[in-house]
ROSE-4610 file (N, C-alpha, C; in Angstrom, 1 decimal, always signed):
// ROSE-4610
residu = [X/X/X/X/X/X/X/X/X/X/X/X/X/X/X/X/X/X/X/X/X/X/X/X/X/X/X/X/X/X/X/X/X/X/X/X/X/X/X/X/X/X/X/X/X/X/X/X/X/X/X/X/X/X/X/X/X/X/X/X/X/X/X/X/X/X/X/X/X/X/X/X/X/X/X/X/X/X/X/X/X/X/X/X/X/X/X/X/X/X/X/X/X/X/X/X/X/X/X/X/X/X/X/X/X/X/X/X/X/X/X/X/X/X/X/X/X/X/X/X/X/X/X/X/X/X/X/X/X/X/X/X/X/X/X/X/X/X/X/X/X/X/X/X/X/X/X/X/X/X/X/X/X/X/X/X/X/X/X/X/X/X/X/X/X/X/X/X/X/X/X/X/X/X/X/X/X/X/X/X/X/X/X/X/X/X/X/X/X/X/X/X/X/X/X/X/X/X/X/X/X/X/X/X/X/X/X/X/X/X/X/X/X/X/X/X/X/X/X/X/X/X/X/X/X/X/X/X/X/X/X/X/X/X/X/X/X/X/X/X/X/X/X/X/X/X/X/X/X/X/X/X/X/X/X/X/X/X/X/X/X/X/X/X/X/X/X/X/X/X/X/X/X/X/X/X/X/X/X/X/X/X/X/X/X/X/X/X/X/X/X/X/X/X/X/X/X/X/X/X/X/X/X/X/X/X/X/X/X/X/X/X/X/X/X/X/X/X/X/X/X/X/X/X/X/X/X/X/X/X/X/X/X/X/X/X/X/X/X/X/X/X/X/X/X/X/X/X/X/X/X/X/X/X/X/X/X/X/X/X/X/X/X/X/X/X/X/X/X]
num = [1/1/1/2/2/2/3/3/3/4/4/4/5/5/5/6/6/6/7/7/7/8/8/8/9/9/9/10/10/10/11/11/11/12/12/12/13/13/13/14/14/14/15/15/15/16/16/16/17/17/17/18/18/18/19/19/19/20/20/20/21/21/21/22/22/22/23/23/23/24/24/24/25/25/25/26/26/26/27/27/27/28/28/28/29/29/29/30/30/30/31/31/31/32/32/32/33/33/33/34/34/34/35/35/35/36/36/36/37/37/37/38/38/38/39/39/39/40/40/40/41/41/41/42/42/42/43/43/43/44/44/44/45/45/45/46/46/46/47/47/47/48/48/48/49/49/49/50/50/50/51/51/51/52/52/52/53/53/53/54/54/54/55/55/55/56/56/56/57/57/57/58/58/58/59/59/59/60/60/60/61/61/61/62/62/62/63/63/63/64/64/64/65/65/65/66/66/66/67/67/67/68/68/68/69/69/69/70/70/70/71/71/71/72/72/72/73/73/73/74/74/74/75/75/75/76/76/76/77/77/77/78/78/78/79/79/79/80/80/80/81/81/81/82/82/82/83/83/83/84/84/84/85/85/85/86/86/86/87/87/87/88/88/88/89/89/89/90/90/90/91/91/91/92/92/92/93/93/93/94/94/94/95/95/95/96/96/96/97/97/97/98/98/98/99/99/99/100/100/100/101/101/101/102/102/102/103/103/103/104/104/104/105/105/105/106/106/106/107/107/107/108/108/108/109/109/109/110/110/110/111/111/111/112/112/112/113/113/113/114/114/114/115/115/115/116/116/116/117/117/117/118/118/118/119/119/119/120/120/120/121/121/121/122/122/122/123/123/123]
x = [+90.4/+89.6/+88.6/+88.5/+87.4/+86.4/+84.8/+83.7/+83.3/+81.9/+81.1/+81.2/+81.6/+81.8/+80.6/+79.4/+79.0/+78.7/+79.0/+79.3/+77.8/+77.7/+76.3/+76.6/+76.5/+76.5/+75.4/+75.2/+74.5/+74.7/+75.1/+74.8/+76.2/+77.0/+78.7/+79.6/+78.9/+79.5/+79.6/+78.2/+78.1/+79.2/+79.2/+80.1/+81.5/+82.0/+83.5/+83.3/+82.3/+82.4/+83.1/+82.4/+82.2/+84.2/+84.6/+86.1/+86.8/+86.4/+87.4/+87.4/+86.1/+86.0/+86.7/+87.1/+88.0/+89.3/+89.9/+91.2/+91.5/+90.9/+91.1/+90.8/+90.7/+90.0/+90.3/+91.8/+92.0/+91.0/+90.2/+89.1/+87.9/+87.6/+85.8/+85.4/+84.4/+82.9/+81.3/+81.1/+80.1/+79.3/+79.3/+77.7/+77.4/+76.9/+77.2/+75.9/+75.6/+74.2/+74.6/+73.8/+74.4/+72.9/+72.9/+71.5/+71.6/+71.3/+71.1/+72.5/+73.6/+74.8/+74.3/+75.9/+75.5/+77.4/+77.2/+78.5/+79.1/+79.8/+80.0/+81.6/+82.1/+80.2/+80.1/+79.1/+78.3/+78.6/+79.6/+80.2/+80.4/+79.3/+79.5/+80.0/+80.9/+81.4/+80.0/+80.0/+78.6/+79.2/+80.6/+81.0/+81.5/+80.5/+80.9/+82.4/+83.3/+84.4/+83.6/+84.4/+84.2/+84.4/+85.1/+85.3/+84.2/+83.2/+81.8/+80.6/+80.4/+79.7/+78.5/+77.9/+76.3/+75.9/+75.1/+75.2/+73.6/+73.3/+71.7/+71.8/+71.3/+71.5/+70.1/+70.0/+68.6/+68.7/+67.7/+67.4/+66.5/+66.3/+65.1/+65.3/+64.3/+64.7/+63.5/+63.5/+62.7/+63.4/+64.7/+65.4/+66.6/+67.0/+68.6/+69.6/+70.0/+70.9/+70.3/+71.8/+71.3/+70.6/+70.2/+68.6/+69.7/+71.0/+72.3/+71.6/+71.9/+71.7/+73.1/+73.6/+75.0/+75.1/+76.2/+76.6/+77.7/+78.0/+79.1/+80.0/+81.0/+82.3/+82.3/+81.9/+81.9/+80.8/+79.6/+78.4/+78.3/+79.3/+79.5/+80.1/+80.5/+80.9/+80.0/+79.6/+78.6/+77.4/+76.2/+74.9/+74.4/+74.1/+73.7/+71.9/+71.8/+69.9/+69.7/+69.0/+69.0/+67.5/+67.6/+66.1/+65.4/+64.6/+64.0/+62.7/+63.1/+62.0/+60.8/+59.9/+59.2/+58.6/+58.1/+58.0/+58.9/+60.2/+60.9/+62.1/+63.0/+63.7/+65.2/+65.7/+67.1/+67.3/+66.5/+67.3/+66.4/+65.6/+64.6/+64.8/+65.4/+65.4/+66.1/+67.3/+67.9/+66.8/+66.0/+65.0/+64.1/+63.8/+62.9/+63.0/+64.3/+64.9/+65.4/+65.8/+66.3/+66.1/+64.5/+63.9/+64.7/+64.2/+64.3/+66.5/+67.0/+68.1/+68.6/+68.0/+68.1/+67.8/+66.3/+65.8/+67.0/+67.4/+68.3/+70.0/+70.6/+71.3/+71.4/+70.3/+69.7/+70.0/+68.8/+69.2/+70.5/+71.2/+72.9/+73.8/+73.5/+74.3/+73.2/+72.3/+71.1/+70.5/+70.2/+69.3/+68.2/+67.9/+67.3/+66.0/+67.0/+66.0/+64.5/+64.0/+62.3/+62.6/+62.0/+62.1/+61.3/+62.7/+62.2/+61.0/+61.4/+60.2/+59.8/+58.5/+56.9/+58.0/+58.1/+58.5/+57.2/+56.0/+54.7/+54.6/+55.1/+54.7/+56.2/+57.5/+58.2/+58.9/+58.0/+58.3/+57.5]
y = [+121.9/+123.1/+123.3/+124.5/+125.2/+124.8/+124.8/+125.0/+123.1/+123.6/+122.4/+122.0/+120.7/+120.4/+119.4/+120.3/+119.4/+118.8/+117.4/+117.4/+116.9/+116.7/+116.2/+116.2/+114.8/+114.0/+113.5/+113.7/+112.8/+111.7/+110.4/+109.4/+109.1/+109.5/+109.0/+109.5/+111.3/+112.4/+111.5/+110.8/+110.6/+109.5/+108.4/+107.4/+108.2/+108.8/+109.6/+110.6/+111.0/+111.2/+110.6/+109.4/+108.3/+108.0/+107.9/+107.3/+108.8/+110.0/+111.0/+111.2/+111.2/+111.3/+110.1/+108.4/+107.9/+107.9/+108.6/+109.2/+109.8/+110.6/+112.0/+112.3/+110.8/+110.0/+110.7/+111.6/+112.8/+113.7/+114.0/+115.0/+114.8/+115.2/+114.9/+115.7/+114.7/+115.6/+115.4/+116.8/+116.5/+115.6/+115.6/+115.0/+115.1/+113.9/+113.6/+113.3/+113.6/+113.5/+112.8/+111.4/+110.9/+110.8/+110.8/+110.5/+110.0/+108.6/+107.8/+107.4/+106.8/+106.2/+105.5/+105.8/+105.0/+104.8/+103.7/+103.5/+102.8/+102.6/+101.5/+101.3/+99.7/+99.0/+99.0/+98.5/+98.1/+97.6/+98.3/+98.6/+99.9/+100.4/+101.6/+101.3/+102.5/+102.7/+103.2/+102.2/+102.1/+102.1/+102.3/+101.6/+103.0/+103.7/+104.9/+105.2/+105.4/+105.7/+106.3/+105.9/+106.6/+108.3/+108.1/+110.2/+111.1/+110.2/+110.6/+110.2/+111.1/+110.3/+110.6/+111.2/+111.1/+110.9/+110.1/+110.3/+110.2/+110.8/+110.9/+110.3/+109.0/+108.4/+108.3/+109.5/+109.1/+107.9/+107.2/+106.1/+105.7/+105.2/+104.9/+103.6/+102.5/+101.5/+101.1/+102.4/+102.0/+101.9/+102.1/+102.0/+101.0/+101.0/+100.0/+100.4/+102.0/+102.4/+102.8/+102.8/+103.1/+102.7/+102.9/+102.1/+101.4/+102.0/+101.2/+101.8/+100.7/+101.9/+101.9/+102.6/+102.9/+101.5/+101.7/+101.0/+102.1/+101.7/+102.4/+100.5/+101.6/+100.8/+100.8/+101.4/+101.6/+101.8/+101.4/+102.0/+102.3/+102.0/+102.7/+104.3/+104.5/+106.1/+106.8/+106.1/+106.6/+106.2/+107.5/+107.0/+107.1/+106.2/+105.8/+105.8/+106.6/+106.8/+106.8/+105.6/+105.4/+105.7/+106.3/+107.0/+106.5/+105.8/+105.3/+106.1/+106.8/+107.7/+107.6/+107.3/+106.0/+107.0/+106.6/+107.1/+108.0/+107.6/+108.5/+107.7/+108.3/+107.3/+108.1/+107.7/+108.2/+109.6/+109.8/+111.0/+112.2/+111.8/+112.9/+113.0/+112.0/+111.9/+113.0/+113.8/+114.9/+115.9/+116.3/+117.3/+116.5/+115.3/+115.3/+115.4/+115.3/+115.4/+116.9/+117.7/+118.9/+119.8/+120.1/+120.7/+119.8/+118.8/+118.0/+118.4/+118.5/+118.3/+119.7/+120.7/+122.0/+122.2/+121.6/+122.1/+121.1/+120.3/+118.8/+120.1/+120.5/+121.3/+122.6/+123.1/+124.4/+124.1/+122.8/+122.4/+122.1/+121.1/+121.2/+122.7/+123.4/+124.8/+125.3/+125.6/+126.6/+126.3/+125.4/+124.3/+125.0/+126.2/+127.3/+127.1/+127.3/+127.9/+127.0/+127.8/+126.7/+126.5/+125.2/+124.9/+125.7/+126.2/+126.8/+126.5/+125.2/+124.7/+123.8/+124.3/+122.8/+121.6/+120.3/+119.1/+118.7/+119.1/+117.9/+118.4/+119.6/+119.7/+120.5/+119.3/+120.2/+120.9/+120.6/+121.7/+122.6]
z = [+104.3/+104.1/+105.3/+105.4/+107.0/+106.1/+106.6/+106.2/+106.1/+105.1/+105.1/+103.1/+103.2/+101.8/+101.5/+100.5/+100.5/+98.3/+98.1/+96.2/+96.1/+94.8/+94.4/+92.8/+91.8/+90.4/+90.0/+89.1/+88.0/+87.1/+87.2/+85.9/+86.8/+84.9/+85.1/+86.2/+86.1/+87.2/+88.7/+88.8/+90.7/+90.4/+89.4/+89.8/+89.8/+89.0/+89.2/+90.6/+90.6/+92.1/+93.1/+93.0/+94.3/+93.9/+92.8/+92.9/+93.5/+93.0/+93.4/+94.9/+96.1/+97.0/+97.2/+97.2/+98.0/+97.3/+96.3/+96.1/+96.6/+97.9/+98.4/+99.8/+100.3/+101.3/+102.3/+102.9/+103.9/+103.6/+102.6/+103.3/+103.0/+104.6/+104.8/+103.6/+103.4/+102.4/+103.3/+103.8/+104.7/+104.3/+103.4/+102.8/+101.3/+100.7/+99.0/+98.6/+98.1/+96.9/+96.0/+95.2/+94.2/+93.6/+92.5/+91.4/+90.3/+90.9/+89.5/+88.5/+89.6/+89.6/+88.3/+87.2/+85.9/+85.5/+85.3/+84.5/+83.6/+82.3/+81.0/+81.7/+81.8/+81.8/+83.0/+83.3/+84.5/+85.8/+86.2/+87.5/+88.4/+88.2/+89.2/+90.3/+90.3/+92.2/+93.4/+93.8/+94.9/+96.5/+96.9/+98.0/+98.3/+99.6/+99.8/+100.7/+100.8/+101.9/+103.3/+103.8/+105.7/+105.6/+104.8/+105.0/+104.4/+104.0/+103.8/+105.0/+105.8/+107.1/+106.5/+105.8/+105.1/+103.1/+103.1/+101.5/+101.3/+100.4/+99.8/+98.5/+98.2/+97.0/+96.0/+95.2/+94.7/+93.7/+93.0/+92.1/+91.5/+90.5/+89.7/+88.9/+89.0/+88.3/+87.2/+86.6/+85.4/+83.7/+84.5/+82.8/+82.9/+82.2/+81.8/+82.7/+82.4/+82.8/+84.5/+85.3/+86.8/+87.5/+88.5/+89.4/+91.1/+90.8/+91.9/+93.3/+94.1/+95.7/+96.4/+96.9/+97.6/+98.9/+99.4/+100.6/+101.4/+102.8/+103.1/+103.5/+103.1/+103.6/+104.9/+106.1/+107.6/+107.5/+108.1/+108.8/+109.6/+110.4/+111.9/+111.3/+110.1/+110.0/+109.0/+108.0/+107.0/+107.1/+107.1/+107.2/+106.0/+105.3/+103.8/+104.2/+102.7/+102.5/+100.8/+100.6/+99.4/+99.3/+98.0/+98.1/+96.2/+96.1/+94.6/+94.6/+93.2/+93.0/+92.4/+92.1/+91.3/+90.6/+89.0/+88.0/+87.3/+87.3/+87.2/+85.9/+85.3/+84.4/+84.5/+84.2/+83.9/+83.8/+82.5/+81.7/+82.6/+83.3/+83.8/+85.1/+86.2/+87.4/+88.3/+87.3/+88.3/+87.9/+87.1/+87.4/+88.3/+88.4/+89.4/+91.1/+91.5/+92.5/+92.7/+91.8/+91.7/+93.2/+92.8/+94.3/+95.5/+95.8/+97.4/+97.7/+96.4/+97.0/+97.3/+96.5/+96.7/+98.2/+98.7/+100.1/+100.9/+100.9/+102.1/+102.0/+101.1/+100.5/+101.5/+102.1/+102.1/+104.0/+104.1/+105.8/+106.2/+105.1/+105.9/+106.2/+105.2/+105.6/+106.5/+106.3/+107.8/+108.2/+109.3/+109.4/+110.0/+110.0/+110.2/+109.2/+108.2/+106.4/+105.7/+105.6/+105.2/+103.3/+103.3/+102.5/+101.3/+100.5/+98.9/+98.0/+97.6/+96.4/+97.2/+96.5/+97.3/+96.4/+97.3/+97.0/+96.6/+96.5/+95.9/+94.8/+94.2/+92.9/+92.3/+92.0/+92.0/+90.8/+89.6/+88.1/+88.2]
């Protein structure tokens, strides 16, 4: 496909992400957003593929479920950023991330565009 692909999951979604993107390992995904990787049982897919050269991994480790940070399989091809959000829990963490991934989202397609929502106050 022409253009810029870029996916973004929550919980179970990011871990089925993480397996669909190396099913499919012929095509690049600019860049992946994962939040708060959750999966039964307790093996999330954390091992990013090379045909992901950037991933934004948010995280929180104040509950049971989730709290994983990514890896790449090649670090010489994926730049992995694992990001822990503190005060934050599971069930609430994609609204609390929502803004920042909206603005990171906003700079890969226009790197032009000023950031939409204030990240310091972002409900």
């Amino acid at each position: 496909p022409d253009g810029t692909i870029i996916a973004a999951r929550h919980s179970m979604g990011a871990d089925k992400l993480v397996e669909m993107v190396k099913e499919n390992s012929n095509i690049k995904i600019d860049h992946l957003f994962t939040v708060d990787i959750a999966s039964r049982p307790s093996n999330a897919d954390t091992d990013i593929p090379s045909n992901v050269p950037s991933v934004t991994n948010f995280r929180q480790d104040n509950d049971f479920t989730g709290g994983y940070e990514v890896t790449a399989q090649d670090p010489s091809k994926t730049n992995v950023e694992n990001i822990l959000v503190p005060n934050s829990s599971h069930t609430e963490i994609d609204n609390d991330v929502a803004p920042q991934v909206y603005n990171m989202v906003n700079s890969i397609i226009n790197p032009t565009t000023k950031p939409v929502h204030n990240l310091n106050n972002p409900r």
